[in-house]
C-alpha positions as CSV (number, residue, x, y, z in Angstrom):
1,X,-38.1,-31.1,58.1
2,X,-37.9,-34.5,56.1
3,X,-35.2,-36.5,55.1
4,X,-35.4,-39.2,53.5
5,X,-32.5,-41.5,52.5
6,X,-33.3,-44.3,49.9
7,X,-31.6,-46.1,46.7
8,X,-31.9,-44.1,43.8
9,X,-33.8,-45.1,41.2
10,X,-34.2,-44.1,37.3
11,X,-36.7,-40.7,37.3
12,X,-39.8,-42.3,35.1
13,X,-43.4,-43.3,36.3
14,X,-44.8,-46.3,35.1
15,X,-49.1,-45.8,35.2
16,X,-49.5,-49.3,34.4
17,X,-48.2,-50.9,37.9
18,X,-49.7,-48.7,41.0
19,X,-48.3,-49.0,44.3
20,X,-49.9,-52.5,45.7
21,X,-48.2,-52.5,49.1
22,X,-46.5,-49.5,50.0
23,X,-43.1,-49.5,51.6
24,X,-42.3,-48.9,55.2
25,X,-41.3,-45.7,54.5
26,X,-44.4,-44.6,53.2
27,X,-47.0,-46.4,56.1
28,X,-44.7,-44.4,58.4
29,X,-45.5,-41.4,56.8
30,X,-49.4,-41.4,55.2
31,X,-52.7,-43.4,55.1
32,X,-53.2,-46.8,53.4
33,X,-55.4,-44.5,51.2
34,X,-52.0,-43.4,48.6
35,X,-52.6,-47.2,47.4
36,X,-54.2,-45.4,43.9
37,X,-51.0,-43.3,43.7
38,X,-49.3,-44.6,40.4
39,X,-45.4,-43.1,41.4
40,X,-42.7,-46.3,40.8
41,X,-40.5,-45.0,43.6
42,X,-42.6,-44.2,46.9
43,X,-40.2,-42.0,48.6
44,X,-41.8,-39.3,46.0
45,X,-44.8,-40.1,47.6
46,X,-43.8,-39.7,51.1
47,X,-43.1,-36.3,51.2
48,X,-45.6,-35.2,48.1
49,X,-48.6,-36.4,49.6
50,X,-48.3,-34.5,53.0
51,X,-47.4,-31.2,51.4
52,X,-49.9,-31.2,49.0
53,X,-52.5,-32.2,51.8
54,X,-51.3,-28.7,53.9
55,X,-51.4,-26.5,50.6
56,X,-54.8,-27.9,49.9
57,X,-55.7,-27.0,53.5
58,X,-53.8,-23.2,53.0
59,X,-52.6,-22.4,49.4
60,X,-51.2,-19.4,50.2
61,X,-46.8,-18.3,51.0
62,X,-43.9,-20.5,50.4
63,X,-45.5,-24.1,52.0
64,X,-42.5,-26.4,50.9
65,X,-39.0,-26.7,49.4
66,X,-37.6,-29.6,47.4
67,X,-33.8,-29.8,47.1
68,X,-31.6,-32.2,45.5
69,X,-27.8,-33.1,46.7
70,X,-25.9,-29.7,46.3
71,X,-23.5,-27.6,48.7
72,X,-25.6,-24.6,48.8
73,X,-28.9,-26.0,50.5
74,X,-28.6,-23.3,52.9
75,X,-29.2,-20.4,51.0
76,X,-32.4,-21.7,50.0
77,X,-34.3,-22.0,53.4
78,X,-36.5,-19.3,54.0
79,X,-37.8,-18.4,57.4
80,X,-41.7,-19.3,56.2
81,X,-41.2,-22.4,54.7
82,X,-43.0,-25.3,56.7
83,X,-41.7,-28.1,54.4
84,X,-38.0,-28.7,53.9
85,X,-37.6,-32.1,52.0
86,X,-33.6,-32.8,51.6
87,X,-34.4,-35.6,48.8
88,X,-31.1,-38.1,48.2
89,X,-30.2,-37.5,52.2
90,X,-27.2,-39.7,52.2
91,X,-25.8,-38.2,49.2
92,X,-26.0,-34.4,50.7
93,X,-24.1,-35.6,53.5
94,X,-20.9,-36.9,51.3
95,X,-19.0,-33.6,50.3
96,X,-17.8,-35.3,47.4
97,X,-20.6,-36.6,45.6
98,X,-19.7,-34.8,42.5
99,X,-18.1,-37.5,40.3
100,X,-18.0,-34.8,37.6
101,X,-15.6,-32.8,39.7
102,X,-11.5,-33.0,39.0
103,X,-9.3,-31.9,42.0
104,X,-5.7,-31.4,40.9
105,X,-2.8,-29.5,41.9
106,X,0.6,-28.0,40.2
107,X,3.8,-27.7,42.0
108,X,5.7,-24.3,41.4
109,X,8.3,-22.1,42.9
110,X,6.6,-19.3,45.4
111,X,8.4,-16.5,43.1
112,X,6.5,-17.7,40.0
113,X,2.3,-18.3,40.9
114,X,1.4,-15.2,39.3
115,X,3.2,-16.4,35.8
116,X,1.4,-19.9,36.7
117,X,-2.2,-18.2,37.3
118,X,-1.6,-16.1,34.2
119,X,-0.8,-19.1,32.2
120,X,-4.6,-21.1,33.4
121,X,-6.4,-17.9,33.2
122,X,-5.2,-17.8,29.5
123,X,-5.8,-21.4,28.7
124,X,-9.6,-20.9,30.1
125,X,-10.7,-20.7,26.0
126,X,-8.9,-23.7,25.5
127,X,-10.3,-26.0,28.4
128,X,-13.8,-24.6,27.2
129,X,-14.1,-22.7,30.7
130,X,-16.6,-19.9,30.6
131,X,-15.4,-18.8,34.6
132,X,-13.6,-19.5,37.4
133,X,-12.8,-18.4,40.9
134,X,-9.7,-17.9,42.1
135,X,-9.1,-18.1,46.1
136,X,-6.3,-16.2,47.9
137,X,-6.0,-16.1,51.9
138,X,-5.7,-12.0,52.1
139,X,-7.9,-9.1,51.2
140,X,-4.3,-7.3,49.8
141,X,-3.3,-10.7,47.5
142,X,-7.3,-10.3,46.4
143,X,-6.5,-6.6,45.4
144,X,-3.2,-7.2,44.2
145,X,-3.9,-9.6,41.7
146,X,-7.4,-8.0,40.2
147,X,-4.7,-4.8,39.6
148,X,-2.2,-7.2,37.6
149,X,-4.8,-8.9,35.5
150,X,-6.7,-5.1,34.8
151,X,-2.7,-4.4,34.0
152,X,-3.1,-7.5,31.5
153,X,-5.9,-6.7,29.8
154,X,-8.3,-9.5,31.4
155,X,-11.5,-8.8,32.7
156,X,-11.8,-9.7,36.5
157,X,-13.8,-8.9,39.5
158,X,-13.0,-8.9,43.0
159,X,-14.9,-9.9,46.6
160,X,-13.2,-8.6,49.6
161,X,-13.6,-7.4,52.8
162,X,-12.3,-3.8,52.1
163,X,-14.8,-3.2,49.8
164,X,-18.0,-2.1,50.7
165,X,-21.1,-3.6,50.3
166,X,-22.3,-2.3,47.1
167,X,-18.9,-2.8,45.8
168,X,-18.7,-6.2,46.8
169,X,-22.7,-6.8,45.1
170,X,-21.4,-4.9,42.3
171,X,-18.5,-7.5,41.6
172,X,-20.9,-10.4,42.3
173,X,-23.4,-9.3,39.9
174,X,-19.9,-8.5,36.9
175,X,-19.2,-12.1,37.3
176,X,-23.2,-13.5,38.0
177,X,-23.9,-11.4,34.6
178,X,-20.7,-12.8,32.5
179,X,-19.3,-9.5,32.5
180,X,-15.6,-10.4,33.8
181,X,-15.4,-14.2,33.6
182,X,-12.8,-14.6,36.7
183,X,-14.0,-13.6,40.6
184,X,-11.1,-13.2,43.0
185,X,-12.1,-14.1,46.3
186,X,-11.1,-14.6,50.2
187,X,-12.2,-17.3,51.2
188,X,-14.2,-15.5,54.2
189,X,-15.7,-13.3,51.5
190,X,-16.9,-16.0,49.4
191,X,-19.0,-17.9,52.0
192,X,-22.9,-18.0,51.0
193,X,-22.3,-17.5,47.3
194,X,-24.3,-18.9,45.0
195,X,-23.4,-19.4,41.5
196,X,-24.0,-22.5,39.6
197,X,-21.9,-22.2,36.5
198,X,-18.1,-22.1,37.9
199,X,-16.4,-24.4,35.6
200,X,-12.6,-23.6,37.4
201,X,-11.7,-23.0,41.3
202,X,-8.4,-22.0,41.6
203,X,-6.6,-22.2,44.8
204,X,-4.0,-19.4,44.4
205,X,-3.3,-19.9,48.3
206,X,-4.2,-23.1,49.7
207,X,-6.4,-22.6,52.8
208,X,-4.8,-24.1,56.3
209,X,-8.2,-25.8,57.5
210,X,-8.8,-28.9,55.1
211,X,-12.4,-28.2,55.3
212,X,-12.5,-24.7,53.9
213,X,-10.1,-26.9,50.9
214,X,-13.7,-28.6,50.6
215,X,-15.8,-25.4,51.0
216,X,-13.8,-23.6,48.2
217,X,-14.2,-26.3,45.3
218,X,-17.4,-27.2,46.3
219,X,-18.3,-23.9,44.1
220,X,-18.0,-25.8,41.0
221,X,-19.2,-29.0,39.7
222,X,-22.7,-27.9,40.7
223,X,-26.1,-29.8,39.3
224,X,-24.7,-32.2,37.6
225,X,-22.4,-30.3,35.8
226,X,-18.2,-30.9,35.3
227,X,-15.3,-29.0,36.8
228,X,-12.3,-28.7,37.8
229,X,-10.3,-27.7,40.8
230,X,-6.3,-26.4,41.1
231,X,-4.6,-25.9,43.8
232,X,-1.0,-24.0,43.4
233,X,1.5,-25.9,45.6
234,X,4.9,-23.8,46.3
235,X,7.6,-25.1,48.8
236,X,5.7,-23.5,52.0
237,X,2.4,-25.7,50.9
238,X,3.5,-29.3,50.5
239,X,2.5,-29.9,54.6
240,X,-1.1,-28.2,53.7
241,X,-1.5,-30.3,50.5
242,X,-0.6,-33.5,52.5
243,X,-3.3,-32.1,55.8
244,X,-5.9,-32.1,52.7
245,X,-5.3,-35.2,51.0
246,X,-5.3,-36.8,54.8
247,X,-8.7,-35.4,55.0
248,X,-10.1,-36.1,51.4
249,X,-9.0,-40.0,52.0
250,X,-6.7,-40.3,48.8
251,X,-4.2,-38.3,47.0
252,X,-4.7,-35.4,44.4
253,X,-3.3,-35.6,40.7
254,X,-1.1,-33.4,39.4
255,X,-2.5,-31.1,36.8
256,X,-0.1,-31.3,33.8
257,X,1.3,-28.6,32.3
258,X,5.0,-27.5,30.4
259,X,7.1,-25.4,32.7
260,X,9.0,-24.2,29.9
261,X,5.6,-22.7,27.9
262,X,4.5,-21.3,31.2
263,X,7.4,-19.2,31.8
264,X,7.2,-18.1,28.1
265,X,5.5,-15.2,29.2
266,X,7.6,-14.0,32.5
267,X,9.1,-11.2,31.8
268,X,5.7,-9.2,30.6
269,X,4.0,-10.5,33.7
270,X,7.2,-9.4,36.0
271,X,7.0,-5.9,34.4
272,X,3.1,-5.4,35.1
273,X,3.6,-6.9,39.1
274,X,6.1,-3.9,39.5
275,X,3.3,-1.3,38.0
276,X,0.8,-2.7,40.1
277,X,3.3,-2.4,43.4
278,X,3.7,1.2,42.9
279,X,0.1,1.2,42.1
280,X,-1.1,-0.1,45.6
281,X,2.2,2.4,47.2
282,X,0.1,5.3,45.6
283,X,-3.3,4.0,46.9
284,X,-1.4,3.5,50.4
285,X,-3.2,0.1,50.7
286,X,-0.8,-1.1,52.8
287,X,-1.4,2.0,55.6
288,X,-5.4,1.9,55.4
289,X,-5.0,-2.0,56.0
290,X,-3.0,-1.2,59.2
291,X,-5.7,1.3,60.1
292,X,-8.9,-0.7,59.4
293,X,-7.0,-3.4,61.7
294,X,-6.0,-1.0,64.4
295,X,-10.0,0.1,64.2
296,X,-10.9,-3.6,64.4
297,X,-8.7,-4.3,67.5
298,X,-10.4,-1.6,69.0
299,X,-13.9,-2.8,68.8
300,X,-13.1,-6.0,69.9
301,X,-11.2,-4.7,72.8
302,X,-14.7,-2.8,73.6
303,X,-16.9,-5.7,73.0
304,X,-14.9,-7.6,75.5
305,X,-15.4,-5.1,78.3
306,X,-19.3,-5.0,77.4
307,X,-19.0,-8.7,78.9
């Protein structure tokens, strides 16, 4: 693999002024033969050269891959690539390299986040958002809440565990597609996505590891584009918010909003939750939740005696 950190410069090539002394990194890397080579910036150079020398040599399979600063590098690697070149090195390293991204967070009462995720969710048209994600920490507050919005008339699709795994590709490709514009997702579930056009990360539950804080709004502001990140902040969460902003090195704005035109809509919202409770007593979510966890106890009690 090679990575090479160096100051970014403007993307252009000048073919009046070839290289006349290559730079250190370059001599460390090729021949004093690239001197006809007529790149301004000879990082470019460094990895180019060698890669195209191999695929001259055996132009056949994936030989290299190029990849500029974003958080989804892994997913890209594949198991026959002989070239990985991680250009702008230092920048991959910093998780918050996005300057386009906006982390922000709105204090409510525990009692009220569902009138307060309604209340974004509708607002999305407004804040020209074409999607968002929103994060919750159980697979029964993922389901819960893709029932309430279906009993709201707003088009949503949901990754969890539960589901199997053509479900959960099925809700991946609703949302890849633009068919529902809002993915609920654990934030186990969510690991390894890859979508580059989330304009909103919602933090409906804020996670209790600071890092997975990072993980979950790194899924938007993505190739140079903007977003914005909320994170809903009852009266258990204030100790979590502070862990995070402890972490982050500085202190997350509050994202304003009007109490009183939030709660406008309450009452409809309060009505719907109590359909969608009887809704998940009739699917007996809660008792095939205790099973599939009784089931998973199980195997791991096995696993343990295999060692």
């Amino acid at each position: 693999m090679i990575a090479i950190e160096a100051p970014c410069r403007p993307n252009c090539v000048d073919i009046s002024n070839p290289i006349p002394d290559p730079p250190p990194v370059i001599k460390a890397t090729l021949p004093l033969t690239i001197s006809f080579l007529n790149l301004e910036c000879g990082k470019t150079a460094a990895f180019a050269l060698p890669i195209l020398q191999r695929l001259a040599e055996d132009p056949y399979g994936v030989l290299a891959l190029v990849v500029t600063p974003t958080r989804e590098l892994g997913f890209f690697v594949f198991s026959e690539t002989k070239f990985l070149v991680l250009d702008e090195a230092d920048r991959v390293l910093d998780a918050g390299f996005e300057d386009e991204l906006r982390v922000k967070f709105i204090k409510m009462p525990k009692k009220v986040k569902d009138v307060y995720l309604v209340y974004m969710l509708s607002k999305m048209k407004d804040m020209g958002t074409r999607s968002a994600i929103i994060f919750v920490s159980t697979c029964r507050n993922c389901h819960r809440l893709s029932l309430l919005l279906e009993e709201l008339d707003q088009k949503a699709a949901a990754l969890y565990s539960f589901k199997s795994q053509s479900l959960r590709l099925s809700s991946l490709h609703r949302f890849k597609s633009g068919q529902a514009s809002i993915l609920l997702a654990t934030g186990v579930a969510s690991h390894g996505l890859d979508i580059p056009t989330v304009d909103l990360v919602v933090n409906y539950d804020i996670p209790m590891n600071p890092r997975d804080y990072v993980h979950r709004v790194g899924h938007t502001a993505r190739a140079g584009r903007g977003g914005l990140s909320v994170s809903f902040v009852s009266q258990n969460d204030v100790v979590l918010l502070h862990a995070i902003e402890a972490d982050l090195g500085k202190q997350l704005e509050e994202f304003e909003c009007k109490e009183q035109d939030v709660l406008s809509d309450i009452t409809r919202i309060f009505n719907a939750s109590r359909v969608v409770k009887m809704k998940l007593m009739d699917e007996g979510f809660d008792e095939k939740a205790k099973e599939r966890k009784k089931q998973k106890m199980k195997t791991l009690a096995e696993q343990r005696k295999d060692y």
